[in-house]
C-alpha positions as CSV (number, residue, x, y, z in Angstrom):
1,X,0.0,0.0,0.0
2,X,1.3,3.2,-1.2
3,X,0.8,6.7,1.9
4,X,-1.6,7.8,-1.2
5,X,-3.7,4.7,-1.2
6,X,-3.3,4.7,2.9
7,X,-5.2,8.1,2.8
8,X,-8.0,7.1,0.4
9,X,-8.4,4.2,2.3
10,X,-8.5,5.8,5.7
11,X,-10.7,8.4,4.1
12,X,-13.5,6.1,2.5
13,X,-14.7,4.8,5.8
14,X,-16.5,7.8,7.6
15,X,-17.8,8.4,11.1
16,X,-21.3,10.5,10.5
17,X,-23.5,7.3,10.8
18,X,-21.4,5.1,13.1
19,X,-22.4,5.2,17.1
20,X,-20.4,6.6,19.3
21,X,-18.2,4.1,21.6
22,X,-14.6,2.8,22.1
23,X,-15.8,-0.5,21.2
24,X,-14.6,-1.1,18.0
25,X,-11.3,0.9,18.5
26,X,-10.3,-1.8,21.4
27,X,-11.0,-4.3,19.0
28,X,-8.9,-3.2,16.5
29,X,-6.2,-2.5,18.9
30,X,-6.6,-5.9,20.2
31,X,-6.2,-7.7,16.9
32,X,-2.7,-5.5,16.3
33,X,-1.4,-6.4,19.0
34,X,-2.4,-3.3,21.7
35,X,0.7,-1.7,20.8
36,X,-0.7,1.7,22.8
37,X,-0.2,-0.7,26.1
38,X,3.8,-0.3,25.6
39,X,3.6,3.8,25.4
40,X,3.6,6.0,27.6
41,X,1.3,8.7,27.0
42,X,0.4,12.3,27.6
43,X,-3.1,13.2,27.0
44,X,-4.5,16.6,25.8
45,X,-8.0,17.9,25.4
46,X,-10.5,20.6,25.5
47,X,-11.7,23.2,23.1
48,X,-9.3,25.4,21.8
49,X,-5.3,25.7,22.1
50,X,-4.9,22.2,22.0
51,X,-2.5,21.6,19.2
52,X,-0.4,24.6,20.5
53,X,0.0,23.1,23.9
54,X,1.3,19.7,22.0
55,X,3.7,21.0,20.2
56,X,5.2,23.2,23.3
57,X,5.3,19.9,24.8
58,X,6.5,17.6,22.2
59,X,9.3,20.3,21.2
60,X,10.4,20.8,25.3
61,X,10.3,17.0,25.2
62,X,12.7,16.7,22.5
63,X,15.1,18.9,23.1
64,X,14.7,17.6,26.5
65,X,16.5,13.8,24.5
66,X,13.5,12.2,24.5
67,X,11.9,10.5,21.3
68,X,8.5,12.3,21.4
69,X,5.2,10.4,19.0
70,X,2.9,13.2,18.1
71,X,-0.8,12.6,16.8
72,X,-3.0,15.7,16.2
73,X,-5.6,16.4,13.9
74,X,-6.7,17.5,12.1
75,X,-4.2,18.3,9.0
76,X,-3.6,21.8,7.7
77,X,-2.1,20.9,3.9
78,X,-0.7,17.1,4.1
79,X,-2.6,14.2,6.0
80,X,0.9,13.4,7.3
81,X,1.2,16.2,9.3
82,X,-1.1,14.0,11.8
83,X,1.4,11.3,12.7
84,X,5.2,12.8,13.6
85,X,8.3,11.7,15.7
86,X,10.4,13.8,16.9
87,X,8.8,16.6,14.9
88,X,9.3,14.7,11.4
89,X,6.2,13.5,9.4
90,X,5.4,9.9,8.7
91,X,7.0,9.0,5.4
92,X,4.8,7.5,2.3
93,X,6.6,3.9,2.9
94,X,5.4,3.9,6.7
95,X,2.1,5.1,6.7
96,X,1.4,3.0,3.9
97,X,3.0,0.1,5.7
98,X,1.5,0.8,8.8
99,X,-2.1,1.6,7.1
100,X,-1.6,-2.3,5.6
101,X,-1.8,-4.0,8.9
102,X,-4.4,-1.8,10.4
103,X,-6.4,-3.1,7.4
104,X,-6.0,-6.2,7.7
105,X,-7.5,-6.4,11.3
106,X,-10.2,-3.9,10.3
107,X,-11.3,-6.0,7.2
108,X,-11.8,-9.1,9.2
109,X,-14.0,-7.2,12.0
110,X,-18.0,-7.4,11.9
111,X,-18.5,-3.5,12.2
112,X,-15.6,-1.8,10.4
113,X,-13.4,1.4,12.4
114,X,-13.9,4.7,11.2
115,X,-11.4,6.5,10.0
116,X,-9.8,8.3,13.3
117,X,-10.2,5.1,14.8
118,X,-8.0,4.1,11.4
119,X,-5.5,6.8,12.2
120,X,-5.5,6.2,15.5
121,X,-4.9,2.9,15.8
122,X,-2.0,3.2,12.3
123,X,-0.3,6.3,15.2
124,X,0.1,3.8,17.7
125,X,1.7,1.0,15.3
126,X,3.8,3.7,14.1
127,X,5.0,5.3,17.6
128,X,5.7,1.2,19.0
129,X,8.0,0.6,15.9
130,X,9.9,4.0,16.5
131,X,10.3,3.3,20.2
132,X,9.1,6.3,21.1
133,X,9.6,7.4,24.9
134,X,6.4,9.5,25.1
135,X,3.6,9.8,23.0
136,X,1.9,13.5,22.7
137,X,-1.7,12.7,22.1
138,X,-4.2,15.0,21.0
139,X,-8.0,14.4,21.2
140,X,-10.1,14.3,17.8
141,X,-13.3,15.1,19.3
142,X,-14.4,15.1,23.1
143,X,-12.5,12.9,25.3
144,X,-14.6,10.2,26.9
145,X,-15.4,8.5,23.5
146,X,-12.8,9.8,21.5
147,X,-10.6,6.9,20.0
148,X,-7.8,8.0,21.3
149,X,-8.9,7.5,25.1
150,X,-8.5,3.9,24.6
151,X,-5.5,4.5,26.2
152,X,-5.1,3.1,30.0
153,X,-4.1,5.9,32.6
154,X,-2.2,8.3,30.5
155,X,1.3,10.1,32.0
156,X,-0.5,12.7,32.3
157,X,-4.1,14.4,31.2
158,X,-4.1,18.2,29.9
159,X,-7.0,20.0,29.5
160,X,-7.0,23.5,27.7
161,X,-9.4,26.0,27.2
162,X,-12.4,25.1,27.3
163,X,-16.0,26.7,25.4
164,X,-19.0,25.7,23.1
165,X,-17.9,23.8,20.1
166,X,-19.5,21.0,18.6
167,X,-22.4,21.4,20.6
168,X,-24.5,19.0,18.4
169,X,-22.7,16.5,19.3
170,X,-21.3,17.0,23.0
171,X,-24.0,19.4,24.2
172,X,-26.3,20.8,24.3
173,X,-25.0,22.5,28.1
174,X,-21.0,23.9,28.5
175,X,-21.8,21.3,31.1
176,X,-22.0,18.3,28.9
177,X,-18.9,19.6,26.4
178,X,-17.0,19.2,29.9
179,X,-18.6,16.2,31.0
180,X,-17.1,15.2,27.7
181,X,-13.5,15.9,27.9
182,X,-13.9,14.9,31.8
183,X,-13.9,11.6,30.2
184,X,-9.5,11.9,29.7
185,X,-9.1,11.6,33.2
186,X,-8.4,8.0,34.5
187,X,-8.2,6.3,38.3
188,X,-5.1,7.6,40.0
189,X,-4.0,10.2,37.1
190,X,-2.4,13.2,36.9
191,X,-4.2,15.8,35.8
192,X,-3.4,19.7,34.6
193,X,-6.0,22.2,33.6
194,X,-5.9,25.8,32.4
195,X,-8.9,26.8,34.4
196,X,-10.9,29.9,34.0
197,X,-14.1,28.2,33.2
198,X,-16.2,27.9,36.3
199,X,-18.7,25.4,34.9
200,X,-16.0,23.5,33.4
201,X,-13.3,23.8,36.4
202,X,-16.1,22.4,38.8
203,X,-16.6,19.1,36.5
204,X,-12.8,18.7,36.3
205,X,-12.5,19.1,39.7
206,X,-15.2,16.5,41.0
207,X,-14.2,13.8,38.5
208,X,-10.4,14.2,40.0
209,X,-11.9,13.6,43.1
210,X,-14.2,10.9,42.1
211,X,-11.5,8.6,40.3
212,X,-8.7,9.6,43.1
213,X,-6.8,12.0,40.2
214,X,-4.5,14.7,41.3
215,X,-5.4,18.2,39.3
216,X,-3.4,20.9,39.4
217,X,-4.6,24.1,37.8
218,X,-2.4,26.9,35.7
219,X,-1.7,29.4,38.4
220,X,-2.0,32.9,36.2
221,X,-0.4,34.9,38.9
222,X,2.6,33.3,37.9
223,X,2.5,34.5,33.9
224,X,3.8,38.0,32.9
225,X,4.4,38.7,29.3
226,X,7.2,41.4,28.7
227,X,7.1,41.4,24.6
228,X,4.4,40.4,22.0
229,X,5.2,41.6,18.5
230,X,4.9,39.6,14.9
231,X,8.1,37.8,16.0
232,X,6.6,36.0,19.0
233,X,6.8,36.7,22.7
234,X,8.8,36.7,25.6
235,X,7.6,36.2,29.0
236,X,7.5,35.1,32.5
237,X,6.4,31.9,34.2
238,X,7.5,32.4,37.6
239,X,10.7,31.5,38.9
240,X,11.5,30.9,34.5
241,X,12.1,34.5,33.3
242,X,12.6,35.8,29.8
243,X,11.7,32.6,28.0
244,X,11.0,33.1,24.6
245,X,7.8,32.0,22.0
246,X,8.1,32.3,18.4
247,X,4.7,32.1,18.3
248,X,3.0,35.5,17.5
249,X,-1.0,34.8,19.4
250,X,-1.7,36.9,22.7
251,X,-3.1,34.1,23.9
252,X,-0.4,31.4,23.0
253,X,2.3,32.5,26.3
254,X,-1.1,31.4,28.0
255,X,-0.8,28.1,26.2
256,X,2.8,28.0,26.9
257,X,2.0,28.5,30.4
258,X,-0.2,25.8,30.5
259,X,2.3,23.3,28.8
260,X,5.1,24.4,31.6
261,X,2.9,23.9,34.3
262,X,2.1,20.1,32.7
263,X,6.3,19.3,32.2
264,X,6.8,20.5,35.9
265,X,4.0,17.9,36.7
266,X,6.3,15.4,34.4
267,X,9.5,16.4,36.5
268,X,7.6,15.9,40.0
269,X,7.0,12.1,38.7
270,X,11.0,12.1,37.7
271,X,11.4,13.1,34.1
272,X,14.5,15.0,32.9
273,X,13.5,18.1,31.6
274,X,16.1,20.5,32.1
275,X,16.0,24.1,32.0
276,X,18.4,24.9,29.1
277,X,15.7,22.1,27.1
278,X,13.0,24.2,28.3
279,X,14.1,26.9,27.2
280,X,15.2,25.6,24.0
281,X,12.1,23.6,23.3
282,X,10.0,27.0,23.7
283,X,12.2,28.8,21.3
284,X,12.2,26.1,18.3
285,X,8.4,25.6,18.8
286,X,6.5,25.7,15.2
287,X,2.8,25.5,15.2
288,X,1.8,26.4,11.3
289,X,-1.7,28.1,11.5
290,X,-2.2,29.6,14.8
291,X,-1.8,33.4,14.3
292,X,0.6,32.7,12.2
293,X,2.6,35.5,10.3
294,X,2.8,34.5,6.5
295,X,4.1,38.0,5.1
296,X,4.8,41.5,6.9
297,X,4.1,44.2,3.6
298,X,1.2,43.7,3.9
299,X,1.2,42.2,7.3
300,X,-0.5,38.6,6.4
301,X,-1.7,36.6,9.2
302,X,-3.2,33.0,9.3
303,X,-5.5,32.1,12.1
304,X,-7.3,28.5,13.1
305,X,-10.2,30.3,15.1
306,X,-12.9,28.2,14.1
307,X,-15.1,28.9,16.5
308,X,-16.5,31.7,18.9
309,X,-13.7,30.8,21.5
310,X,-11.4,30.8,18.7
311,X,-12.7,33.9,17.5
312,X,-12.4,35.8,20.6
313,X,-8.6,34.9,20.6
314,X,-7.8,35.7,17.4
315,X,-10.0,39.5,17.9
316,X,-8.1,40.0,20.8
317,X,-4.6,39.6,19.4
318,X,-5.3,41.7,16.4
319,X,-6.7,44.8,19.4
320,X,-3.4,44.2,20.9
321,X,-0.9,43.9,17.8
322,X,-2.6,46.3,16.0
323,X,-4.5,48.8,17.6
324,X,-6.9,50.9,16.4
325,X,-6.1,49.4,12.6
326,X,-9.1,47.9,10.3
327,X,-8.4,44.6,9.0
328,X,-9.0,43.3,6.0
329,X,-10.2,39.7,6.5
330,X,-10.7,36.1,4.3
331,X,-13.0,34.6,6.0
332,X,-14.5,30.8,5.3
333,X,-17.3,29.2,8.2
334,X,-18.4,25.9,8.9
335,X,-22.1,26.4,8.4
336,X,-22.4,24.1,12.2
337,X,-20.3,26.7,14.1
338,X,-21.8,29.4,15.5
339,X,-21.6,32.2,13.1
340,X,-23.7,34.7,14.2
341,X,-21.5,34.9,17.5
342,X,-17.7,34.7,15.6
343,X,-19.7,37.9,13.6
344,X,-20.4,39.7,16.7
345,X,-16.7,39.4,17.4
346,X,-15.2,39.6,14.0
347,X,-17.2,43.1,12.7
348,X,-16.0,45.7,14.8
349,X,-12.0,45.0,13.5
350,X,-13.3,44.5,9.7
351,X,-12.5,47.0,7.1
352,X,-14.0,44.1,4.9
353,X,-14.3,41.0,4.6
354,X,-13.9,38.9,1.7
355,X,-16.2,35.4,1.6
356,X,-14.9,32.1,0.7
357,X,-16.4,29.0,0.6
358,X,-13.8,26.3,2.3
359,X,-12.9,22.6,1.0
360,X,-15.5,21.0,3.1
361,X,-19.0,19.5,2.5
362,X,-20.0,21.2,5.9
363,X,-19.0,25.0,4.8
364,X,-21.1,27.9,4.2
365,X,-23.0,29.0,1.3
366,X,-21.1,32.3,0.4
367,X,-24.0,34.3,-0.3
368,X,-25.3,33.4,3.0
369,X,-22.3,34.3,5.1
370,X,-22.2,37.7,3.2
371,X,-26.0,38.3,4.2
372,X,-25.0,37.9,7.7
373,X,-22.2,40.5,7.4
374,X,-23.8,42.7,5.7
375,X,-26.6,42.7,8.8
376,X,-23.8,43.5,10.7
377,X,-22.9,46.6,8.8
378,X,-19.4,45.0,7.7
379,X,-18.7,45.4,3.5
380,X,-18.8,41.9,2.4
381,X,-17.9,40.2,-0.7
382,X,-17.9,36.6,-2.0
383,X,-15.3,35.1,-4.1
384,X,-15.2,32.3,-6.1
385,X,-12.2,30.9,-5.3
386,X,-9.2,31.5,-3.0
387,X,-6.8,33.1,-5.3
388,X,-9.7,36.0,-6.3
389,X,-9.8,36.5,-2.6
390,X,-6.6,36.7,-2.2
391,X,-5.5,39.0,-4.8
392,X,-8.6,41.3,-3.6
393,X,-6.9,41.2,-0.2
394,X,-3.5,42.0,-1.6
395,X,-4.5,44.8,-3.8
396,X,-5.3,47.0,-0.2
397,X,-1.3,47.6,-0.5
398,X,1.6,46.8,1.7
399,X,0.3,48.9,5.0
400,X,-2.9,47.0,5.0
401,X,-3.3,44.5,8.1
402,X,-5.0,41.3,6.1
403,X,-6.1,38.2,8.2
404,X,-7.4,34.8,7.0
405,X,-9.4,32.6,9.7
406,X,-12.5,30.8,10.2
407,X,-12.0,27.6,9.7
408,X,-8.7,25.2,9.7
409,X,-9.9,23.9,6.0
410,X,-9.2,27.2,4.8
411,X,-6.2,27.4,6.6
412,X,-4.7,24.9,4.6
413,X,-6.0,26.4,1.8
414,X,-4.8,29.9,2.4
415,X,-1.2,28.6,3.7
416,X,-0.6,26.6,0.5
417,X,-1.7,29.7,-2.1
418,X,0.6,31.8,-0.3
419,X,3.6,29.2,-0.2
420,X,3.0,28.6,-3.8
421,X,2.7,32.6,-5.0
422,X,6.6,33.1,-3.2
């Protein structure tokens, strides 16, 4: 099997009808062998900042001389991207190797895996053969019945910001999107939380006390940022001072924070992490995507915020970065997020906003996203494809402030056009 043929076959076996359970992922695992019982695993949910708070991790980790699995999803440009070690993607030969023997055991089971139980169960494979120390392991959706919590008591449970997404299927209640991730903590864990979410902190915080978990919670006392420009930031994380981020988000020292108060956890239970690899891990972090800064005449940013949480993030950032400035934005939205509210948020920054329709069966119709600016007050206009949006965007001139965002389809999208233009 070829890594092409790997992703088509992955890809043809869908999730949207399939129940809900870890039933057929311990199966699957079973007939391979259960290779996620010989890794040890850190485990990372919650809503938003999730990915960023991986790779902090993975990269400390690594420079730290550990061989660090990574699994994330979902992709921005390459379905590789998914499945890394230390910070290189799976190659063609291994995922398609790897992709043969998960199916095998999925052909010969009576309900067939979908497909993140396929790349779930093709990471683990791939992380046992690599003899990987520590496994960085991101949730897909939820927690309790997301394939990847078919792992036993993880190293260590994360959980990161936490808001409304995927309500349909979590929800209805903030209450039940906790309930949710609550499910990532396991009897006798180790457990690290951002906080700031009362409804969410107080299910965290009975769970750890139901199944006998330690929680510890980021202290934000502790966080001072001193610099935040397009090159990153530097800040505090008291008794660590100057350490720096090269990535440009106000919110991501926060997530930095949060992954420094779960690799102090790590060192309490005896891992060497060192400073000098803490501070080099931070400093060679890469998370492609996330406020990223593609160009600086004009000033092009990329942004993930895919939902209101998101959205408030990414708003925030651009008040702080560029204040008082309009923005020009591309903008793409999954027609079951929560527009009207990412709207609220998005129209007082926008100068305009140019409409796009992402990769996605699930986007927005165009016109209807426009009508929903234009209520809003905010000059809207669809585009039929991404490079008339972008060259719309571009033709503001090199002091314009232009920012793509709305959905992590587009992302990929957006990043790959610009890469390609250069």
């Amino acid at each position: 099997m070829t890594g092409e043929e790997a992703v088509a076959y992955i890809w043809s076996h869908g999730w949207e009808t399939r129940a809900p359970g870890l039933g057929r992922i311990r199966e699957l695992l079973r007939r391979l062998g259960d290779p996620q019982r010989e890794l040890k695993c850190i485990h990372v949910a919650g809503t938003n900042g999730k990915g960023s708070v991986c790779a902090c991790l993975a990269s400390v980790l690594e420079a730290a001389g550990y061989r660090v699995g990574l699994n994330t999803s979902p992709h921005l440009e390459r379905f590789h991207e998914r499945i890394r070690v230390d910070g290189e993607e799976i190659s063609d030969e291994a995922l398609g190797a790897v992709t043969e023997q998960v199916r095998a055991a999925a052909e010969a089971m009576p309900e067939h895996p979908t497909e993140f139980e396929l790349i779930t169960a093709a990471a683990f494979l791939y992380f046992r053969e690599r003899r990987c120390d520590v496994v960085v392991l991101e949730t897909g959706l939820g927690g309790a019945l997301d394939a990847s919590n078919v792992i036993e008591t993880p190293e260590l449970a994360v959980l990161t910001a936490m808001g409304m997404d995927h309500a349909a299927i979590l929800g209805p209640t903030l209450r039940d999107v906790a309930a949710a991730k609550a499910g990532i903590i396991k009897p006798g864990g180790t457990v690290v939380s951002r906080g700031g979410c009362p409804e969410a902190d107080e299910c965290f915080r009975r769970t750890c006390r139901e199944r006998g978990a330690a929680l510890t919670e980021l202290d934000f006392s502790r966080l001072t940022v001193r610099r935040l420009d397009l090159e990153g930031a530097v800040f505090d994380f008291a008794p660590w001072k100057g350490l720096a981020l090269p990535l440009t988000g106000a919110y991501q020292a926060e997530n930095a924070a949060l992954a420094l108060t779960a690799l102090e956890a790590l060192r309490e239970k005896g891992w060497n992490i060192p400073e000098e690899a803490v501070r080099r891990g931070l400093e060679e972090v890469r998370w492609p995507g996330r406020f990223e800064v593609l160009g600086k005449r004009p000033v092009f940013l990329l942004d993930g915020a895919h939902n209101a949480h998101g959205m408030r993030a990414a708003v925030e950032s651009l008040r702080t970065l560029f204040p008082g400035r309009p923005v020009t934005f591309l903008l793409g939205i999954l027609a079951d997020k929560d527009a009207g509210e990412m709207l609220d948020l998005l129209a007082p920054l926008a100068e305009r906003v140019l409409v796009l329709r992402p990769d996605s069966p699930r986007a927005m119709d165009t016109a209807a996203l426009c009508a929903l600016l234009t209520e809003r007050g905010v000059e809207a206009r669809p585009c039929a494809n991404l490079e008339e949006g972008m060259e719309a965007a571009l033709a503001a001139g090199e002091e314009s402030v232009i920012c793509a965002l709305g959905s992590l389809y587009l992302c990929g999208e957006v990043r790959s056009a610009w890469f390609k233009r250069r």
